[in-house]
C-alpha positions in Angstrom: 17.5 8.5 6.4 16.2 10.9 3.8 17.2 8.5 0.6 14.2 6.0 -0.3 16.8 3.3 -0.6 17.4 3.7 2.9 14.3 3.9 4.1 13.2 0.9 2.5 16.2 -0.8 4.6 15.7 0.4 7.4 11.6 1.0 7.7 9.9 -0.7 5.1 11.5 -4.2 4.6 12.5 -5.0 8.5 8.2 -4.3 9.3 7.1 -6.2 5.9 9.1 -9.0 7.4 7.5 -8.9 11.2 4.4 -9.1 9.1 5.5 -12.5 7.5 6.0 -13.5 10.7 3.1 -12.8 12.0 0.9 -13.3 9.1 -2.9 -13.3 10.8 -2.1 -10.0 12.2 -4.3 -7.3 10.6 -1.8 -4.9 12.8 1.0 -5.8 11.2 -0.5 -5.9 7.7 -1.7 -1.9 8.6 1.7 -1.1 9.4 3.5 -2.9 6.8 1.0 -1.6 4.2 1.9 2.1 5.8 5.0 1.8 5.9 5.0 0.9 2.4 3.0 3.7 1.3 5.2 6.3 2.6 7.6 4.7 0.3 6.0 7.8 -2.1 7.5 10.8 0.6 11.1 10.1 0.3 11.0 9.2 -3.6 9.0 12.6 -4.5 11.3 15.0 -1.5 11.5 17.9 -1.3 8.4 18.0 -4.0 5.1 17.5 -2.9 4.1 13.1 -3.3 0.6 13.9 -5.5 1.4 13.6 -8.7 4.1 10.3 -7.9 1.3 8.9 -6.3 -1.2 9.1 -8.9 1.7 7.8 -10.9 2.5 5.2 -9.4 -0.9 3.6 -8.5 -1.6 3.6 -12.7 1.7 1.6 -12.8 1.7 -1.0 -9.9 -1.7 -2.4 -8.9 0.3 -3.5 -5.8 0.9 -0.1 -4.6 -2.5 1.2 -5.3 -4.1 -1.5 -3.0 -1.6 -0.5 -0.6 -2.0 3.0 -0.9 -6.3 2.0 -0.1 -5.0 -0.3 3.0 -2.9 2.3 4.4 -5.2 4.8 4.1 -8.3 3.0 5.1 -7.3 2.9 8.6 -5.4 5.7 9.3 -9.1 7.5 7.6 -11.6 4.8 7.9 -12.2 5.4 4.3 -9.9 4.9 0.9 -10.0 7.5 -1.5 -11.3 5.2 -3.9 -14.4 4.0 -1.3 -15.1 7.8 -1.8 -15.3 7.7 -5.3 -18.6 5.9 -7.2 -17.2 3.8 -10.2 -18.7 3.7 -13.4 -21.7 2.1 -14.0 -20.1 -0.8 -16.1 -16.9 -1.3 -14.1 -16.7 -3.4 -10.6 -15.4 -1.4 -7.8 -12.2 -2.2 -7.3 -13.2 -1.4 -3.0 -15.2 -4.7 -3.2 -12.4 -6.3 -4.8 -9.6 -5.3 -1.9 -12.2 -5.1 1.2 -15.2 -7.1 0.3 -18.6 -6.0 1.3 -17.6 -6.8 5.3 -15.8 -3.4 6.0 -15.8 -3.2 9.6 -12.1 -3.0 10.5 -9.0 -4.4 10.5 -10.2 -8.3 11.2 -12.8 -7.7 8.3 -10.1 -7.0 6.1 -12.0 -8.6 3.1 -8.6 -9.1 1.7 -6.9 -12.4 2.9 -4.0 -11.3 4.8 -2.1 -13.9 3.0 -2.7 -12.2 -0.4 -2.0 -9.0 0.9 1.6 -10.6 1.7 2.1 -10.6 -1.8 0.6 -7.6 -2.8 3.1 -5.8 0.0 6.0 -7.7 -1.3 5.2 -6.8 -5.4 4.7 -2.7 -4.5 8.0 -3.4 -2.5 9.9 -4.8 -5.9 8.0 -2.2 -7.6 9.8 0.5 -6.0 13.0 -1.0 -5.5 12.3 -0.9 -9.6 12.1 2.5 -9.1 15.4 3.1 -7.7 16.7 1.1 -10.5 15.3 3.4 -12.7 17.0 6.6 -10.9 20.7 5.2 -10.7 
């Protein structure tokens, strides 16, 4: 299972869709949102993910705010809650999280929405296999 194409088939769309089943469950938003993210290993092997990541985050606003989910409770904090935005912009943490920040049932993001934000960065990879063929 090293291609991405298979580990969206076999990983990343069979947990998106336990999520949908089970859609007020902040657990399986966090693992759906995970498994999502990893998405970036098996597109940038045997290379380092880094600079795929930063890539991709400027060109799907779906995979970014799954790359903060994913990463917000596997290490309490997002990058981006780590970084202070500019004075003129809103922070985009307030936008995905809200000021409640507590844990998984504070999501701040309706787990609803976050169905479709999972589901776009999901197309938006798929894209990306698209792209390689």
């Amino acid at each position: 299972m090293n291609s991405l194409e298979e580990y969206l088939e076999l990983i990343v769309e069979p947990t998106f869709a336990d999520m949908r089943r089970h859609p007020r469950s902040g657990r399986h938003a966090f693992l759906a949102s995970v498994a999502t993210f990893h998405s970036i290993d098996r597109a940038a092997h045997p290379r380092k993910p880094g600079n795929l990541r930063n890539e991709w985050r400027e060109q799907s606003p779906e995979f970014l705010i799954v790359d903060m989910v994913a990463h917000r409770f596997k290490h309490v904090q997002s990058d981006h809650e780590k970084q202070r935005p500019p004075l003129d912009a809103i922070p985009l943490i307030d936008a995905v999280f809200g000021h409640d920040r507590r844990g998984p049932e504070a999501l701040g993001l309706d787990l609803h929405n976050l169905t479709f934000v999972i589901r776009d960065a999901i197309r938006f990879i798929r894209g990306k296999i698209a792209h390689q063929t």
